[in-house]
mmCIF file of the N, C-alpha and C atoms, coordinates in Angstrom:
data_MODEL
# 
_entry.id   MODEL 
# 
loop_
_atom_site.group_PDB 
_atom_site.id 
_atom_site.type_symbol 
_atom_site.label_atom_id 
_atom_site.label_alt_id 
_atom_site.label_comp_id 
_atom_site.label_asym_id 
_atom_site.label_entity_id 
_atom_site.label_seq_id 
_atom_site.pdbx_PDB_ins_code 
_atom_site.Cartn_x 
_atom_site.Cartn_y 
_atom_site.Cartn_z 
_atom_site.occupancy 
_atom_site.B_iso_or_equiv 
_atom_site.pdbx_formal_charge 
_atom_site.auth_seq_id 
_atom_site.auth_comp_id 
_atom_site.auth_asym_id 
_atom_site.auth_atom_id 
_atom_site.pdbx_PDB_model_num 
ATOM 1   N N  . UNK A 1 1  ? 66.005 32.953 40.673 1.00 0.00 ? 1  UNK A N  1 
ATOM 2   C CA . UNK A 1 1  ? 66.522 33.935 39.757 1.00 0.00 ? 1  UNK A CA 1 
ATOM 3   C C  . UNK A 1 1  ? 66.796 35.220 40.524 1.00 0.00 ? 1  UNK A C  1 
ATOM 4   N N  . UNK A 1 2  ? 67.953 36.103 40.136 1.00 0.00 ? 2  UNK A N  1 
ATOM 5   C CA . UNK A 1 2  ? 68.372 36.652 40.798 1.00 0.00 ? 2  UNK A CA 1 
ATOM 6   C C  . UNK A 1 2  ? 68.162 37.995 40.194 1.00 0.00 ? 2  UNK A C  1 
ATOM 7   N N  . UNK A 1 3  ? 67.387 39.226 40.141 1.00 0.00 ? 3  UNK A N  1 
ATOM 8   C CA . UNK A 1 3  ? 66.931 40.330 39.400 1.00 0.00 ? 3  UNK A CA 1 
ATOM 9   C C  . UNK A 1 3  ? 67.963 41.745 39.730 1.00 0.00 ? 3  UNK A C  1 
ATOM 10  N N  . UNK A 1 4  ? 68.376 41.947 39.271 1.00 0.00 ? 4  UNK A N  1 
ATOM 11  C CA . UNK A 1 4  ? 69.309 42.825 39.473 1.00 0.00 ? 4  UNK A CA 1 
ATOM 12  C C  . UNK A 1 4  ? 68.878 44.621 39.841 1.00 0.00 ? 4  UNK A C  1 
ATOM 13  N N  . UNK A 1 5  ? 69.059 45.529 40.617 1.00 0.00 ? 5  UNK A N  1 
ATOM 14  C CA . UNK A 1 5  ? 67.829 46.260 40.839 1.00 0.00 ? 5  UNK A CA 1 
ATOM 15  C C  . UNK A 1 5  ? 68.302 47.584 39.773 1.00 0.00 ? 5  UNK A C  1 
ATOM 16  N N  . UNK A 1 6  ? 69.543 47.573 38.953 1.00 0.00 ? 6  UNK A N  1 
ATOM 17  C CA . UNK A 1 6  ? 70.283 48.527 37.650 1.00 0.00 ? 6  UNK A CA 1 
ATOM 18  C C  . UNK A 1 6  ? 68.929 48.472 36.715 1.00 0.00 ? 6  UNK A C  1 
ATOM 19  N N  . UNK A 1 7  ? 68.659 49.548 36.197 1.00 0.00 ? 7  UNK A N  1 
ATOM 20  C CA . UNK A 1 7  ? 68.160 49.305 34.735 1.00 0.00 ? 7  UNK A CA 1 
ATOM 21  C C  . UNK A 1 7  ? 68.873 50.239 33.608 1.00 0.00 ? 7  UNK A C  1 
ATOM 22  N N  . UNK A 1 8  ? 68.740 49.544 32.243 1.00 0.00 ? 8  UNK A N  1 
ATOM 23  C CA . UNK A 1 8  ? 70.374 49.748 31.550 1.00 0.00 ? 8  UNK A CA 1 
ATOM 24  C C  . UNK A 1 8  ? 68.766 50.038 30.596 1.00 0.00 ? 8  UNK A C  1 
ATOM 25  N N  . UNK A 1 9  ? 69.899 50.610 29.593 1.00 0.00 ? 9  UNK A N  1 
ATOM 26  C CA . UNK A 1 9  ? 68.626 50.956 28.492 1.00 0.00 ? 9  UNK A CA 1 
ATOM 27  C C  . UNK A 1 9  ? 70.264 51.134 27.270 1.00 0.00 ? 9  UNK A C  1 
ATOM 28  N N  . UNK A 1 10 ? 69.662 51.041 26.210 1.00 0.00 ? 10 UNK A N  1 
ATOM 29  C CA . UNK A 1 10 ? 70.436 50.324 24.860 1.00 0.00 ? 10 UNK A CA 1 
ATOM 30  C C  . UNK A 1 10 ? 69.940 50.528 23.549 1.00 0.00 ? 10 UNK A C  1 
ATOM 31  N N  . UNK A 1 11 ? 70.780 50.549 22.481 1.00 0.00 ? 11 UNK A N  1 
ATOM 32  C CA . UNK A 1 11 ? 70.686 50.583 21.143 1.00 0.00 ? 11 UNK A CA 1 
ATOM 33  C C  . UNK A 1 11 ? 69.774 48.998 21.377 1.00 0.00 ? 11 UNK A C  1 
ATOM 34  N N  . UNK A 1 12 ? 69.310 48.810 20.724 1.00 0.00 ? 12 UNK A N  1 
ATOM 35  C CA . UNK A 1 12 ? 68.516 47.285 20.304 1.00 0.00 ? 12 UNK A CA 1 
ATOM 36  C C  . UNK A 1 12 ? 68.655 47.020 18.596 1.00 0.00 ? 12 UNK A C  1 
ATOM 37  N N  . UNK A 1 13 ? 69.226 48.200 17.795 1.00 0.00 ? 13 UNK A N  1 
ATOM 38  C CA . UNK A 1 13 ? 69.118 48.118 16.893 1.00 0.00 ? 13 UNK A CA 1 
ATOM 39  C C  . UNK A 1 13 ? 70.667 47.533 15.998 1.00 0.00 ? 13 UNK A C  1 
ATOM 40  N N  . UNK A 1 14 ? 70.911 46.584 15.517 1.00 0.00 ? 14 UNK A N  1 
ATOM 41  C CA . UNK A 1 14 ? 72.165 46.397 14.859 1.00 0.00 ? 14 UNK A CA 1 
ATOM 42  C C  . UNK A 1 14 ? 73.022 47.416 14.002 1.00 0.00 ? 14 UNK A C  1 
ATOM 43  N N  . UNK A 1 15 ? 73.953 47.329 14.197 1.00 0.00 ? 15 UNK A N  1 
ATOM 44  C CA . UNK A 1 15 ? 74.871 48.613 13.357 1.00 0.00 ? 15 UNK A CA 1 
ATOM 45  C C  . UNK A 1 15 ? 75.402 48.534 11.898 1.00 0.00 ? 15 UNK A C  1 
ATOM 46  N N  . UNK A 1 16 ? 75.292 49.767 11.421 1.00 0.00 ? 16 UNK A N  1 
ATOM 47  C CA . UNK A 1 16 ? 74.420 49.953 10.042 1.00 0.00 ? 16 UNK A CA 1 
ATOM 48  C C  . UNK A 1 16 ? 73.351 50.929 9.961  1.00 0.00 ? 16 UNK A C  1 
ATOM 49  N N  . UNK A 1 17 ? 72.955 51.213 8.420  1.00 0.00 ? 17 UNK A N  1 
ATOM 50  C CA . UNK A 1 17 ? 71.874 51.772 8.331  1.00 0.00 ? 17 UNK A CA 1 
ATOM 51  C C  . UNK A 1 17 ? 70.779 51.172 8.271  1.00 0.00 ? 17 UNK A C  1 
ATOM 52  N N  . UNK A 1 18 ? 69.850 51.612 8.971  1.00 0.00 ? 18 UNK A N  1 
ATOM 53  C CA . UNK A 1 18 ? 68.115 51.408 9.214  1.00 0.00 ? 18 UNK A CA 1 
ATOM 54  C C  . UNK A 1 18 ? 67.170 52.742 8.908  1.00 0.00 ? 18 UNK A C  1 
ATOM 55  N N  . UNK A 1 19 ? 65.887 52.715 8.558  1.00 0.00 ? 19 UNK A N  1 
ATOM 56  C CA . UNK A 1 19 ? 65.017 53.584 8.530  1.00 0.00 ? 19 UNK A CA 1 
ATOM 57  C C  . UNK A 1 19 ? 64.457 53.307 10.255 1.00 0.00 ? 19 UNK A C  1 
ATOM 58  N N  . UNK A 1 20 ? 64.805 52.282 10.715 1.00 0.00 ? 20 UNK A N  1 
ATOM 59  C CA . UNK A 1 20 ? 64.106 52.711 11.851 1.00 0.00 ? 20 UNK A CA 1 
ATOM 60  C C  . UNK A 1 20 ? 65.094 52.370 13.044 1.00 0.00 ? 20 UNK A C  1 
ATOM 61  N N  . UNK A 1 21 ? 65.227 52.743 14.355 1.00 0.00 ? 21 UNK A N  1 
ATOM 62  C CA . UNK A 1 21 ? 65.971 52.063 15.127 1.00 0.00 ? 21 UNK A CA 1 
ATOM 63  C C  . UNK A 1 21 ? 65.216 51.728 17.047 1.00 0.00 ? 21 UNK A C  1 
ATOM 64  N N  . UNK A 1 22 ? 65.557 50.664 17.523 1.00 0.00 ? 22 UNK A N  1 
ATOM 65  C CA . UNK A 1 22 ? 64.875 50.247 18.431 1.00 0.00 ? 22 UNK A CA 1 
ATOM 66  C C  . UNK A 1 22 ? 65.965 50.627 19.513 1.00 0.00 ? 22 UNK A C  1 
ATOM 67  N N  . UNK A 1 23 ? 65.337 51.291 20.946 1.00 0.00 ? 23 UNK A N  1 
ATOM 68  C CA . UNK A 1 23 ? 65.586 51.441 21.974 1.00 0.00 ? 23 UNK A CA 1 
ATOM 69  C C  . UNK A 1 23 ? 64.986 50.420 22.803 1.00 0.00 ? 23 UNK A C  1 
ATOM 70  N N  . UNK A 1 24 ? 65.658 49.886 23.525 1.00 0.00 ? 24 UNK A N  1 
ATOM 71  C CA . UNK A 1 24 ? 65.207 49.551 24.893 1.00 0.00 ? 24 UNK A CA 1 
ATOM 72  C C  . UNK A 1 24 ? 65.842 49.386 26.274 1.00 0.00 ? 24 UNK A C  1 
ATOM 73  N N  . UNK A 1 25 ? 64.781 49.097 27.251 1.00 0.00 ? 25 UNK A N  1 
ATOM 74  C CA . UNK A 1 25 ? 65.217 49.583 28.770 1.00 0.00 ? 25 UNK A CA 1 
ATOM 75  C C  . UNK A 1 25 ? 64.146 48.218 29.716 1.00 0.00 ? 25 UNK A C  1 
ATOM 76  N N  . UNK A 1 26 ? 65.412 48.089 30.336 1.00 0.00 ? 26 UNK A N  1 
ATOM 77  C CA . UNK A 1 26 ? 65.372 46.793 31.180 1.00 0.00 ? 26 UNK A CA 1 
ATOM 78  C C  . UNK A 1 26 ? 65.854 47.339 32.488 1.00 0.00 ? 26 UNK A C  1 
ATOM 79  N N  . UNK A 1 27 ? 65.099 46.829 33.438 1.00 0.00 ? 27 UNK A N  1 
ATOM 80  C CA . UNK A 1 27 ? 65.044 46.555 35.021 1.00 0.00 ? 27 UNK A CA 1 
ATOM 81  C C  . UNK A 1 27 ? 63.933 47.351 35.812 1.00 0.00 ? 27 UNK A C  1 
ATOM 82  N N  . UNK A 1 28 ? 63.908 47.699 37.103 1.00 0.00 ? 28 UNK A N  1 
ATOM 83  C CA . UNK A 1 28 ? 63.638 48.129 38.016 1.00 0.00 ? 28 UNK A CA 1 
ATOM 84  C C  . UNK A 1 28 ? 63.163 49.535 37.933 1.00 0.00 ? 28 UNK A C  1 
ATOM 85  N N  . UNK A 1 29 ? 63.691 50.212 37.153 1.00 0.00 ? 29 UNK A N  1 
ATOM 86  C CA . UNK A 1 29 ? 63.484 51.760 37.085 1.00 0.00 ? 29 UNK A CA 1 
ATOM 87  C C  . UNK A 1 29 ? 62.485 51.823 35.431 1.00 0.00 ? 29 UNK A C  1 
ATOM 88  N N  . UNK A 1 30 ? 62.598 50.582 34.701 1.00 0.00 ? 30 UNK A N  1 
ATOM 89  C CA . UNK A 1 30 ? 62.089 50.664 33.463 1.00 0.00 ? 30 UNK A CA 1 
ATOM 90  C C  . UNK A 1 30 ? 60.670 51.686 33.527 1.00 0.00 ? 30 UNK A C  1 
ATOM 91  N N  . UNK A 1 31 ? 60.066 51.560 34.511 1.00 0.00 ? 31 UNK A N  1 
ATOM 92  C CA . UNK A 1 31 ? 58.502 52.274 34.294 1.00 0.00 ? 31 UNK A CA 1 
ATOM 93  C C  . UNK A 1 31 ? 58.443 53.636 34.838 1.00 0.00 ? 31 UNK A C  1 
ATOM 94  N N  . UNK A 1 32 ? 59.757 53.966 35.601 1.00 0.00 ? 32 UNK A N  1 
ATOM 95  C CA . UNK A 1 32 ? 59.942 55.643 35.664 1.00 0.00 ? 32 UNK A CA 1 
ATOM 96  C C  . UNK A 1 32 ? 60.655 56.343 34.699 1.00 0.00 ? 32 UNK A C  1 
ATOM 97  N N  . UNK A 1 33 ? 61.130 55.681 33.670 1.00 0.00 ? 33 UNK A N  1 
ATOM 98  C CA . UNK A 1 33 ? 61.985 56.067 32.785 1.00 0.00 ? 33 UNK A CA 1 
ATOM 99  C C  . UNK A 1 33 ? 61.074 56.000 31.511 1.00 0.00 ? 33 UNK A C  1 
ATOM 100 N N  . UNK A 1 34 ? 60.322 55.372 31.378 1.00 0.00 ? 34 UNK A N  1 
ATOM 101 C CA . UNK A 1 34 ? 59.126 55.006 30.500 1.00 0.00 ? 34 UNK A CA 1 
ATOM 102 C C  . UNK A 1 34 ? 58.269 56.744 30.820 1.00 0.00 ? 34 UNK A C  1 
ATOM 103 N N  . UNK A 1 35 ? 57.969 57.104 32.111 1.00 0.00 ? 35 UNK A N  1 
ATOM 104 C CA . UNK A 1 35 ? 57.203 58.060 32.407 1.00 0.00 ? 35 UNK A CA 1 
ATOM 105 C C  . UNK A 1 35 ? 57.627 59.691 31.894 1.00 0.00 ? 35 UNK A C  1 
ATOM 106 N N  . UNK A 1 36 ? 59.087 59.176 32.050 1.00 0.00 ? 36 UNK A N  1 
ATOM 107 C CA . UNK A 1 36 ? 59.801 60.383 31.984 1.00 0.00 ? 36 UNK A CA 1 
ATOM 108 C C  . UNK A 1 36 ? 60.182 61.024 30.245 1.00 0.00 ? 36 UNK A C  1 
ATOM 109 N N  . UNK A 1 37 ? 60.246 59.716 29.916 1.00 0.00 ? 37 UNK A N  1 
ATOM 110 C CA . UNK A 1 37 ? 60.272 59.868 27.979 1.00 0.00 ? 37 UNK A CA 1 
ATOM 111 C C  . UNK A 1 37 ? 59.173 59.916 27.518 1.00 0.00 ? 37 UNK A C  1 
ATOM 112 N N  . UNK A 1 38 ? 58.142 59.668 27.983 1.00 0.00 ? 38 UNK A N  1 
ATOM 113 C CA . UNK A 1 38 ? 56.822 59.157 27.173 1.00 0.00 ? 38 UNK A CA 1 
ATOM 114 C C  . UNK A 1 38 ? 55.755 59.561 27.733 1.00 0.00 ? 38 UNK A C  1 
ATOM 115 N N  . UNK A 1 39 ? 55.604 60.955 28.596 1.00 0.00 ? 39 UNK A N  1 
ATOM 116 C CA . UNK A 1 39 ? 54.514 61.243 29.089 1.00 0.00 ? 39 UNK A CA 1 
ATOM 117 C C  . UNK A 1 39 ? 53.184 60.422 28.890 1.00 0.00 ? 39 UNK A C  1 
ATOM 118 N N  . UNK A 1 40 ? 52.448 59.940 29.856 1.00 0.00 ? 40 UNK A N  1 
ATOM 119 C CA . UNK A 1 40 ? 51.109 59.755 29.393 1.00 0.00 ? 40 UNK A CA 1 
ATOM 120 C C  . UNK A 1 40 ? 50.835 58.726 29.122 1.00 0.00 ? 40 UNK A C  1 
ATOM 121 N N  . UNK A 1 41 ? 51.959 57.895 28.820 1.00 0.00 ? 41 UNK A N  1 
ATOM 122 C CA . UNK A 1 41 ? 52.013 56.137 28.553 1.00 0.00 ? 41 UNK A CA 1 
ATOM 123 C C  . UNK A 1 41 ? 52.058 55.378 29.482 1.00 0.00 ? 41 UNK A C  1 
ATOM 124 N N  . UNK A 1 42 ? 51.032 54.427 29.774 1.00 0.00 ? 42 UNK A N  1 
ATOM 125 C CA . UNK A 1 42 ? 50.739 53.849 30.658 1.00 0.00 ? 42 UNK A CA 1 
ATOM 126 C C  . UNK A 1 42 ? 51.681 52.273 30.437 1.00 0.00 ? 42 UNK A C  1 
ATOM 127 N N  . UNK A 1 43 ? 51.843 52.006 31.612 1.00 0.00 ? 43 UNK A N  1 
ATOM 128 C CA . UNK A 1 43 ? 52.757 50.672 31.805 1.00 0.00 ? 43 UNK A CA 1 
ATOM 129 C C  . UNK A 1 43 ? 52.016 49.864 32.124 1.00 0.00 ? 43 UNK A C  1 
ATOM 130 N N  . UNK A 1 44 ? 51.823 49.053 30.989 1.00 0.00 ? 44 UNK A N  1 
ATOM 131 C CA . UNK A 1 44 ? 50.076 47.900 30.907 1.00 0.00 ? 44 UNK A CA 1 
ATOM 132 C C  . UNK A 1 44 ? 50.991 46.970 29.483 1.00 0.00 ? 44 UNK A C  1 
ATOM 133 N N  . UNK A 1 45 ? 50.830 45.570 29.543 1.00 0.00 ? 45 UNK A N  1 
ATOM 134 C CA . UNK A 1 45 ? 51.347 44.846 28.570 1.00 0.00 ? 45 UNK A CA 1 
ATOM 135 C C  . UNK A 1 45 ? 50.599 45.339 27.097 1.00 0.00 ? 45 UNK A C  1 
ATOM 136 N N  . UNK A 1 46 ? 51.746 45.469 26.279 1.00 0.00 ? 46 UNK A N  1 
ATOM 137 C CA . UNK A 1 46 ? 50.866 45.951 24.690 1.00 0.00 ? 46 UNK A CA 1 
ATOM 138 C C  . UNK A 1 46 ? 51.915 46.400 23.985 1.00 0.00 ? 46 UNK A C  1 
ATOM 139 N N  . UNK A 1 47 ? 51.340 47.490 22.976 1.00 0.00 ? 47 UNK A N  1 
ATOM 140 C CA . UNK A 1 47 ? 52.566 47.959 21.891 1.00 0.00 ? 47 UNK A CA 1 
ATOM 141 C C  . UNK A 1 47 ? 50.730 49.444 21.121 1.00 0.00 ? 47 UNK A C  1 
ATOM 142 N N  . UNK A 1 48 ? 51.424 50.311 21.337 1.00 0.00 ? 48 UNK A N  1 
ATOM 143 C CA . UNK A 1 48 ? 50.865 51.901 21.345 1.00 0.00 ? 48 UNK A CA 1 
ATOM 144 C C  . UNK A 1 48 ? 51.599 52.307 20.538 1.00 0.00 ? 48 UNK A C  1 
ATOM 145 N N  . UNK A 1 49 ? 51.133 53.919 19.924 1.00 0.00 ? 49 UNK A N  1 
ATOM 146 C CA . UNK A 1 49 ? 51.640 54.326 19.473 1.00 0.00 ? 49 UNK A CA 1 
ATOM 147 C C  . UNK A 1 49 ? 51.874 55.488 20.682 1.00 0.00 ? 49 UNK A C  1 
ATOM 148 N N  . UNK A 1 50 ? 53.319 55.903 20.865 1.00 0.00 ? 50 UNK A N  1 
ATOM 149 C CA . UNK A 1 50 ? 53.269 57.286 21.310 1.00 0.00 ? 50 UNK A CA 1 
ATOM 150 C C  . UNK A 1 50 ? 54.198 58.445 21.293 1.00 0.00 ? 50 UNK A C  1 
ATOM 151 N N  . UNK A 1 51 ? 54.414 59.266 22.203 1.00 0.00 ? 51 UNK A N  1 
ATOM 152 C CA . UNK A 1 51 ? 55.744 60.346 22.032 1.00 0.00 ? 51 UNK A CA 1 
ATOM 153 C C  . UNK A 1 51 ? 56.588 60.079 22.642 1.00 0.00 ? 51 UNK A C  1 
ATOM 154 N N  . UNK A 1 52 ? 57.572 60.469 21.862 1.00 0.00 ? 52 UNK A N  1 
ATOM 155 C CA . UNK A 1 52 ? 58.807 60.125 22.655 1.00 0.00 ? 52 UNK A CA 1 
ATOM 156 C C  . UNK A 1 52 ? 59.009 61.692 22.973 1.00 0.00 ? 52 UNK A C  1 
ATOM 157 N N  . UNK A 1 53 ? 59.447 62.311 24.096 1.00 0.00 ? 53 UNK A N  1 
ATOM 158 C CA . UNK A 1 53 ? 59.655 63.368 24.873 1.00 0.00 ? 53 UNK A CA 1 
ATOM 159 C C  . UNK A 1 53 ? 61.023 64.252 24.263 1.00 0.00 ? 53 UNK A C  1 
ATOM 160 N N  . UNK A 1 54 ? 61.688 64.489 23.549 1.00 0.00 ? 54 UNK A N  1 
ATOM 161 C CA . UNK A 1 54 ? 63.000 65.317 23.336 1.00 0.00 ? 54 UNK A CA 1 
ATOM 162 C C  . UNK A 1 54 ? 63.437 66.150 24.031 1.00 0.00 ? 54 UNK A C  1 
ATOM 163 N N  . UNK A 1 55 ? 62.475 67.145 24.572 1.00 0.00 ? 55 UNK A N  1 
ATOM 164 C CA . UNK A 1 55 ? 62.862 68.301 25.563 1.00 0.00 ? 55 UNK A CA 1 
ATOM 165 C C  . UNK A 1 55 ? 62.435 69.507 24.546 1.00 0.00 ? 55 UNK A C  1 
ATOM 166 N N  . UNK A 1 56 ? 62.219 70.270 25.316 1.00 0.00 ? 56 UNK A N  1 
ATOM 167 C CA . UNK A 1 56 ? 62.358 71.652 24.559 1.00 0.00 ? 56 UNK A CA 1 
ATOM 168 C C  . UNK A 1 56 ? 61.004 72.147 23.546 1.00 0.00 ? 56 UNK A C  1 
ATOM 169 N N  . UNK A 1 57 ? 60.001 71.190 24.511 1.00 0.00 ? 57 UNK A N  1 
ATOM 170 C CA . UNK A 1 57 ? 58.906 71.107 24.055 1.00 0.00 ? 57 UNK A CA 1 
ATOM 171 C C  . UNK A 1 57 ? 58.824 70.191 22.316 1.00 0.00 ? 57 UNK A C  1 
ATOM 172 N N  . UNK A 1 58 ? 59.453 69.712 22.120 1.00 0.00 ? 58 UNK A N  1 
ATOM 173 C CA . UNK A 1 58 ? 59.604 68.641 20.871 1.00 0.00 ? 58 UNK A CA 1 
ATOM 174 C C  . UNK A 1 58 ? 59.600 67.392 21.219 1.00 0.00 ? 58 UNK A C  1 
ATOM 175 N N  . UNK A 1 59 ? 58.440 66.352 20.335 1.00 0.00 ? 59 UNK A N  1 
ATOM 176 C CA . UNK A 1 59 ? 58.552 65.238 20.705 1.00 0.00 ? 59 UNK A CA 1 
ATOM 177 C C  . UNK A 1 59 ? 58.568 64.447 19.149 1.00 0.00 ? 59 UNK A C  1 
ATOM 178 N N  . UNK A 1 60 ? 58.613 63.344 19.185 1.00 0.00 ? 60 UNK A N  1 
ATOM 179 C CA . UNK A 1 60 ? 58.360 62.371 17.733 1.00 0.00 ? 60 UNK A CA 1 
ATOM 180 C C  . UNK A 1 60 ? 57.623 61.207 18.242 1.00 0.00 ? 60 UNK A C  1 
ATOM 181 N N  . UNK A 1 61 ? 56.688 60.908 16.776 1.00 0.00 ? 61 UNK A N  1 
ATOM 182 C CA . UNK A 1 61 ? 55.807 59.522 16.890 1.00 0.00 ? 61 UNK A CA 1 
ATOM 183 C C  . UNK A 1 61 ? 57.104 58.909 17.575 1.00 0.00 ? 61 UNK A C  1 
ATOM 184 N N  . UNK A 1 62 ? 56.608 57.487 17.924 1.00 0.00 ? 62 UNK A N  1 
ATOM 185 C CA . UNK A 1 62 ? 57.413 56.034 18.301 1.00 0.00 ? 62 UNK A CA 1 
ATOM 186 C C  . UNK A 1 62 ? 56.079 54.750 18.902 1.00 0.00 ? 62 UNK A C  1 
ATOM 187 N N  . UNK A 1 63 ? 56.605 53.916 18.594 1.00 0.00 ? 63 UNK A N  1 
ATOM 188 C CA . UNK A 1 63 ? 55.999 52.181 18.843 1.00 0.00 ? 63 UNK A CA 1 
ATOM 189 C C  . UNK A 1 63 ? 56.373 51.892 20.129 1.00 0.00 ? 63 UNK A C  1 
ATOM 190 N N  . UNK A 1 64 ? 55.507 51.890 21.135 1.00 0.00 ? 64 UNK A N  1 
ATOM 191 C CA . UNK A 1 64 ? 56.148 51.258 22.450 1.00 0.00 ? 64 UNK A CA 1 
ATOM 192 C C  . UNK A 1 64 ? 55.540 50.381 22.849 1.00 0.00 ? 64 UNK A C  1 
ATOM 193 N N  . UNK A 1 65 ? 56.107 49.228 22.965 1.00 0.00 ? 65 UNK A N  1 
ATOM 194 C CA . UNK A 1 65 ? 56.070 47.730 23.046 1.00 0.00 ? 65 UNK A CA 1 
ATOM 195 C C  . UNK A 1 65 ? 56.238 48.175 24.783 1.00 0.00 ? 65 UNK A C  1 
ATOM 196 N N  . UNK A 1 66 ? 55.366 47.585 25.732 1.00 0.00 ? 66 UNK A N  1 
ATOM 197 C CA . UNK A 1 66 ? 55.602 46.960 27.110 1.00 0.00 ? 66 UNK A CA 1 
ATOM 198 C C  . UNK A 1 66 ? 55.528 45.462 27.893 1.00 0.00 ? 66 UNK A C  1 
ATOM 199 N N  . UNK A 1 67 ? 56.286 45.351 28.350 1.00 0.00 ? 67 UNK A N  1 
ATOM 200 C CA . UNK A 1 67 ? 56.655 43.840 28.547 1.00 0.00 ? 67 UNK A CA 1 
ATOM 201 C C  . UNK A 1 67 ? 56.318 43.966 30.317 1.00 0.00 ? 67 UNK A C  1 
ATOM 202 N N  . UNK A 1 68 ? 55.763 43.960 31.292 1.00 0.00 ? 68 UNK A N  1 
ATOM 203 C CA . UNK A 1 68 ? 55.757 43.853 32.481 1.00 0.00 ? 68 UNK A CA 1 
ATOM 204 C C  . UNK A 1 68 ? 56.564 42.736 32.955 1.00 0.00 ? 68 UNK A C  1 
ATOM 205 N N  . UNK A 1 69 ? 57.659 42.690 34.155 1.00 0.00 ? 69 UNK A N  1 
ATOM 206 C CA . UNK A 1 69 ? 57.688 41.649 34.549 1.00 0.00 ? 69 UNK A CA 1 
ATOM 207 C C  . UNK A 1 69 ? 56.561 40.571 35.325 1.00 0.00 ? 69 UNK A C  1 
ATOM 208 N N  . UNK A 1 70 ? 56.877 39.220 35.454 1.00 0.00 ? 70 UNK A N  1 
ATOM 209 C CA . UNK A 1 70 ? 57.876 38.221 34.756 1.00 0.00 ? 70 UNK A CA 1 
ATOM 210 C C  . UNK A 1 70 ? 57.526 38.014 33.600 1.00 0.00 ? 70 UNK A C  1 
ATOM 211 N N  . UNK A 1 71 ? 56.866 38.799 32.330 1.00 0.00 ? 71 UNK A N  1 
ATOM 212 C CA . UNK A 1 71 ? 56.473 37.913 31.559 1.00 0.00 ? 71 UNK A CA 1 
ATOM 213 C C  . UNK A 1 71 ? 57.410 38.401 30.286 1.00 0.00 ? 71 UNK A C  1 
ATOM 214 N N  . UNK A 1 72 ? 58.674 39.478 30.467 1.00 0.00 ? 72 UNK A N  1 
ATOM 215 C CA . UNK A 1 72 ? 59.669 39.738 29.622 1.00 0.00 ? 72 UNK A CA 1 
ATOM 216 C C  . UNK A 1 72 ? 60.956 38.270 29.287 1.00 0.00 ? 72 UNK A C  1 
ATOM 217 N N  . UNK A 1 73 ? 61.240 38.487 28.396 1.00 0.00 ? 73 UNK A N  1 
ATOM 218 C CA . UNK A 1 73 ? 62.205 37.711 28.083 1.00 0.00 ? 73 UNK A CA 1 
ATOM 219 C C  . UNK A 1 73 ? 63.288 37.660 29.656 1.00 0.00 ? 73 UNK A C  1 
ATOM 220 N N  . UNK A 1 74 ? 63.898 38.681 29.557 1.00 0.00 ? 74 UNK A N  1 
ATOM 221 C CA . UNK A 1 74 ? 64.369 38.689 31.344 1.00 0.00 ? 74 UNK A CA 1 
ATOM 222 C C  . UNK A 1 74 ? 63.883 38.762 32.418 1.00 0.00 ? 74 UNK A C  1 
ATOM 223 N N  . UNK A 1 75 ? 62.961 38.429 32.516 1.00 0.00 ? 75 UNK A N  1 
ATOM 224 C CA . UNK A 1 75 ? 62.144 38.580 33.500 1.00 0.00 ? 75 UNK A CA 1 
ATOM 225 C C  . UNK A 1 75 ? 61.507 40.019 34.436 1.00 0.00 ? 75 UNK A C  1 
ATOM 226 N N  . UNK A 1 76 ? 62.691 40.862 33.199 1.00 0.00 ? 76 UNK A N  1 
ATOM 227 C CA . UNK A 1 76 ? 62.604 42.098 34.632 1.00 0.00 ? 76 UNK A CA 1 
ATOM 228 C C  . UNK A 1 76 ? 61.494 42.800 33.880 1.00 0.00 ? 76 UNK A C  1 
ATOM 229 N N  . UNK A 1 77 ? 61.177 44.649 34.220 1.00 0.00 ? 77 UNK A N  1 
ATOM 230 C CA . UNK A 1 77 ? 60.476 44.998 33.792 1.00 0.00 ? 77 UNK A CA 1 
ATOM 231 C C  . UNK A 1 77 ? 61.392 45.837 32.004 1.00 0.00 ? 77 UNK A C  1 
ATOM 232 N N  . UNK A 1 78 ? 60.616 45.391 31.115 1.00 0.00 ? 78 UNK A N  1 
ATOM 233 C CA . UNK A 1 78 ? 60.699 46.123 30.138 1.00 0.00 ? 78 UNK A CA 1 
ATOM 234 C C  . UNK A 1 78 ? 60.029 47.193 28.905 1.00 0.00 ? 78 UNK A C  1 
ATOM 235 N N  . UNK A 1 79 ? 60.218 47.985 28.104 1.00 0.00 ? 79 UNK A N  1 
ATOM 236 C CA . UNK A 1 79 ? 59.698 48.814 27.381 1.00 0.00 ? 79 UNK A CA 1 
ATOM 237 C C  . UNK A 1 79 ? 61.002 48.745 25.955 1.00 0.00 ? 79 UNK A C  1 
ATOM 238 N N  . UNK A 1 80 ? 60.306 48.686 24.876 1.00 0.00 ? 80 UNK A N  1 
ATOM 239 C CA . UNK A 1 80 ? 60.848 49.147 23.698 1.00 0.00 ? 80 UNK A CA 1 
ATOM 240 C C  . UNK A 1 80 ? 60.169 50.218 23.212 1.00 0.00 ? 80 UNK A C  1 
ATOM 241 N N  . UNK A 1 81 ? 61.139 51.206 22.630 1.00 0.00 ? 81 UNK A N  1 
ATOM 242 C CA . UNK A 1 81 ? 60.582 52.139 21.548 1.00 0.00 ? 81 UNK A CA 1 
ATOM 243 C C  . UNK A 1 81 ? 61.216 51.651 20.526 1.00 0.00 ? 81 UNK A C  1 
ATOM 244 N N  . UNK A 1 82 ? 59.942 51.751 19.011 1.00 0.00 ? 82 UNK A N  1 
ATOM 245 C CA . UNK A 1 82 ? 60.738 51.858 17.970 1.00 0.00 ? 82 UNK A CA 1 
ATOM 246 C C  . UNK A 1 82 ? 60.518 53.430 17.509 1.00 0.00 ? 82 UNK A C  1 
ATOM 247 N N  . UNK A 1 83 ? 61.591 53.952 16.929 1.00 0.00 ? 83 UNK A N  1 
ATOM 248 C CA . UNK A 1 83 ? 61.588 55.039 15.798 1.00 0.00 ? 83 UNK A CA 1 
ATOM 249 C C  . UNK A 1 83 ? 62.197 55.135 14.802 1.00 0.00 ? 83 UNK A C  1 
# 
């Protein structure tokens, strides 16, 4: 298998209205990008509750699901937020 070293991050959520909508982020960079939104959240397999980072000193609850690779659906490394 061939892992690609991009990590892409995405609506996860179908289009339409939702009360909630899912982000996620796949590859290589997934757990610095995880660091950078989510202060303080550790990259350990699970699902937490935590902040999502906005800037400007504002953050909001969110659900973050971590998937370590290989044991993600793609094998690579992943993280979902829901909000």
């Amino acid at each position: 298998m061939h892992l690609s070293a991009t990590t892409i991050v995405a609506c996860a959520t179908p289009p339409g209205f939702s009360p909630r909508a899912m982000i996620r982020a796949s590859g290589a960079g997934a757990p610095d990008l995880l660091g950078a939104t989510c202060p303080g959240s550790a990259w350990r397999r699970g699902a937490v509750v935590a902040r999502l980072d906005l800037g400007g000193g504002r953050s909001i609850p969110a659900l973050l699901s971590v998937l370590p690779a290989p044991g993600s659906y793609t094998g690579e490394e992943t993280f979902e937020l829901t909000i």
